[in-house]
C-alpha positions in Angstrom: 54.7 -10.3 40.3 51.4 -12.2 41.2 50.8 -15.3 39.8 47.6 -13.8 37.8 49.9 -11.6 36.4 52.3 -14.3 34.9 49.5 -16.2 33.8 48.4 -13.1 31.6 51.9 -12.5 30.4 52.3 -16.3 29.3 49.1 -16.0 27.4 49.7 -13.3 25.7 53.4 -14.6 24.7 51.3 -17.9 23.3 48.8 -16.0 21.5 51.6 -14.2 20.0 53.5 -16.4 18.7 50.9 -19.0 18.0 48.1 -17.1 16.9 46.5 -15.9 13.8 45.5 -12.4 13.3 42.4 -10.9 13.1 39.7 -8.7 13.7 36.8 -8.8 15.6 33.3 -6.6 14.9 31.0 -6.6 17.3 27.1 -5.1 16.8 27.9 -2.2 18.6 30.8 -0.3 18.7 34.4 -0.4 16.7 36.4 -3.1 15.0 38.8 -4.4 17.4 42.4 -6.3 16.4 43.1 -9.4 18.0 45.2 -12.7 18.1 42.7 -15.8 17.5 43.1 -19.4 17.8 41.1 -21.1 14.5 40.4 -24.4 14.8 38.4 -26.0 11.7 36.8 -29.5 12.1 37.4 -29.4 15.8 35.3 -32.2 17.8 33.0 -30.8 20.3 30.0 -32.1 22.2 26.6 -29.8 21.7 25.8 -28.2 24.8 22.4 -28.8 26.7 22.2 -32.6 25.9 23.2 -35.7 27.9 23.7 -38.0 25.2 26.7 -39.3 23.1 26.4 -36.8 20.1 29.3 -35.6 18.9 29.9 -33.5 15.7 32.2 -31.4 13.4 32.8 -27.8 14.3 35.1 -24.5 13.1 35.9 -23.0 16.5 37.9 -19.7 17.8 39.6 -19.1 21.0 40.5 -15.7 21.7 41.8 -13.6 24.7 39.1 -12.2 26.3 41.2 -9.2 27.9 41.9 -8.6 24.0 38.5 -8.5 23.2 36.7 -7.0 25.9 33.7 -9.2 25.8 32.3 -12.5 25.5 31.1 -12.8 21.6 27.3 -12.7 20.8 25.8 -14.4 18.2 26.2 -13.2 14.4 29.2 -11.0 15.8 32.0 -11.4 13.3 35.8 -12.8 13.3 37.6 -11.8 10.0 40.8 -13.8 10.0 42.9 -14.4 6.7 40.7 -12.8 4.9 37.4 -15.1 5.6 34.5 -13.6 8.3 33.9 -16.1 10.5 29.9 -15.5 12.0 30.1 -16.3 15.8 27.1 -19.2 16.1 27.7 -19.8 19.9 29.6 -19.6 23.1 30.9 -23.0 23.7 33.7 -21.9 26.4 34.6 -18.9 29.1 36.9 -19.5 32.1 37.4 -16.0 32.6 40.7 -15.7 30.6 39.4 -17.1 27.1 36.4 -17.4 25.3 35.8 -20.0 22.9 32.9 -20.0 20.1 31.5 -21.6 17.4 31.5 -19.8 14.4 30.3 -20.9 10.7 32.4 -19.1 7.5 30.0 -16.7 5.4 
């Protein structure tokens, strides 16, 4: 076994465990289940700007093999219940993808 290979089998074991379900709907094309990562009133810096702003943010980190694809904007997350509008991309190392998202 490669070492890519038991890096995507310890992700998948975190996600699930740790994470929440959902479901994510993207413009085009079907629904797709997933495990997500919500984190509400996370701290984040706004991207584009060299200067100490800082504010409060509802984020989700998901699996990008689970997904397919990195999120576009007004894509939607439904976890528990609540859609969760995708805002921005604020993360993507290739394994996850983490975005912004504001609760409708």
């Amino acid at each position: 076994m490669t070492a890519e290979e038991i890096f995507d089998k310890a992700e998948e074991r975190i996600f699930d465990r740790l994470g929440k379900d959902a479901v994510f709907t993207p413009a085009v094309g079907d629904p797709v289940s997933c495990k997500v990562n919500l984190e509400k009133g996370s701290d984040f810096q706004p991207g584009g700007l060299d200067a100490q702003v800082w504010g409060s943010e509802t984020s989700i980190e998901y699996r990008l093999a689970e997904v397919g694809k990195e999120a576009d904007r007004d894509e939607v997350f439904t976890v528990g219940g609540t859609d969760y509008t995708v805002k921005d991309v604020m993360e993507n190392d290739g394994r996850f993808v983490k975005v912004a998202v504001k609760s409708a």
